[in-house]
N, C-alpha and C positions, 0 to 999 in steps of 0.2 A: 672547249665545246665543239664536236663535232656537229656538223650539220647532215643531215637526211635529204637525199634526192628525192627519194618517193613518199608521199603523204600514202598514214595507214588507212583502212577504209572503214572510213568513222565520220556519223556529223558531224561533232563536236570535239573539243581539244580541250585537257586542263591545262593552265598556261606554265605548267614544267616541262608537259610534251610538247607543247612550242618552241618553248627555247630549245628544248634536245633537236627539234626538227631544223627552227631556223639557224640554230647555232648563235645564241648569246644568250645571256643571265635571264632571268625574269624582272628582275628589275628596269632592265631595257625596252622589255616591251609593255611594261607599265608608264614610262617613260612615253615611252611613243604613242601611247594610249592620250597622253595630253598635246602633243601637237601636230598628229596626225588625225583629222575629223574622221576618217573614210576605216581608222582599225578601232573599231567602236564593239568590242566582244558583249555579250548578253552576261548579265548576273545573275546567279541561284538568288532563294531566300537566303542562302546562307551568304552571301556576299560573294561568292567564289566564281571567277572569271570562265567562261564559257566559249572557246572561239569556235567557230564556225571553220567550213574548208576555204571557203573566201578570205577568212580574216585572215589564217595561216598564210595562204597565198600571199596577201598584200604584207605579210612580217614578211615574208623572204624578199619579195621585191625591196619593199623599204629597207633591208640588210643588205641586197645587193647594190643599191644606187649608195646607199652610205659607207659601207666598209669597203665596195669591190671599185666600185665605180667612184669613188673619191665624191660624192655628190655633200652638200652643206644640207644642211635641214632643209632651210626653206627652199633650197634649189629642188631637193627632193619633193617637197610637196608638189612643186609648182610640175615637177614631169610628172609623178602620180595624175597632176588633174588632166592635165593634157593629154595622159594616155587614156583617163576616164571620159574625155572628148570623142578622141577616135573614137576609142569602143561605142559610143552613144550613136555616133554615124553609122556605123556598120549594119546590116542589119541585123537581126539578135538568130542565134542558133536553134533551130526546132526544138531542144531539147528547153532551153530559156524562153519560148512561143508558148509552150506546154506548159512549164511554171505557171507563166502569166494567167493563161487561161483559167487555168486550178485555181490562184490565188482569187482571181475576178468571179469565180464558181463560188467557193469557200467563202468569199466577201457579202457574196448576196446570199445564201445560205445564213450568214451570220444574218443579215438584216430581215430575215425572214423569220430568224431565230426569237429576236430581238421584238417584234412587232407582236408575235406569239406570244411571246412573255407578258409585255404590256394589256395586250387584250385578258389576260388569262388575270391579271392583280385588276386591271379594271372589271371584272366581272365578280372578282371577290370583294371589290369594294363599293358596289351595288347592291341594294337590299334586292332579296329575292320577292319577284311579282307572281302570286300564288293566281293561278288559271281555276274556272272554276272547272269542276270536274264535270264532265255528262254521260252521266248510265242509261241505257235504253234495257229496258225491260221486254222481253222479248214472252214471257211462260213464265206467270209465277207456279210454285211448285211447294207444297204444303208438307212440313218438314213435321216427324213425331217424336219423340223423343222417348226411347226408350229406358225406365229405371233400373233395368235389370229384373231378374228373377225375384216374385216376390213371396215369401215365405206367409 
């Protein structure tokens, strides 16, 4: 298995271009799917593994502290969390500020979404309250009816 320096420019990753990227099997990183909590890829309907540019990343880290860096599983986890420590101190990059922002946007938009909805099935499940109606007559106006031409 060859490994890939450069990730292609794509959200998403089927987990064969993983392994071509991180350089091991697929099995591997099914593997690592159960005792690594943090490479958690999304599933289609159809069951099929979805990785993200994140998850990609953390396969190659997790290949490099295990194959390059001689690191044990759990040794491994335990520097994954520590480095997800750092990163949590740090403060987060404008371009990850922006995310946040959108996501917190997109959130209340959903709850806005949401409250809509509810109003709109509770109105359909209301009987409707008939108003009475009021005409003002302003000119009545004496209407003829004509039958036509008559023979």
């Amino acid at each position: 298995m060859t490994r890939r320096t450069q990730l292609p420019d794509k959200l998403f990753f089927k987990i064969g271009e993983v392994a071509d990227i991180v350089g091991v099997k697929p099995h591997a990183l099914r593997y690592w799917e159960t005792e690594f909590a943090a490479l958690r890829p999304k599933k289609t309907r159809g069951a099929h593994r979805q990785y993200s540019r994140k998850d990609v990343e953390l396969a190659m880290l997790i290949r490099q502290l295990l194959h390059d860096d001689g690191f044990t599983i759990p040794g491994a986890r335990k520097r994954i969390r520590d480095l997800g420590r750092h990163q949590r101190s740090s403060p987060p990059e404008p371009r990850a500020q922006r995310e946040v922002a959108l996501r917190a946007e997109l959130l209340g938009l959903r709850q806005q979404l949401a409250e809509l909805r509810d109003q709109l099935v509770e109105a359909e499940t209301q009987p409707v309250k008939a108003k009475p109606l009021q005409v003002t007559v302003h000119k009545v106006i004496p209407v003829t009816v004509s039958r036509g031409p008559e023979a």
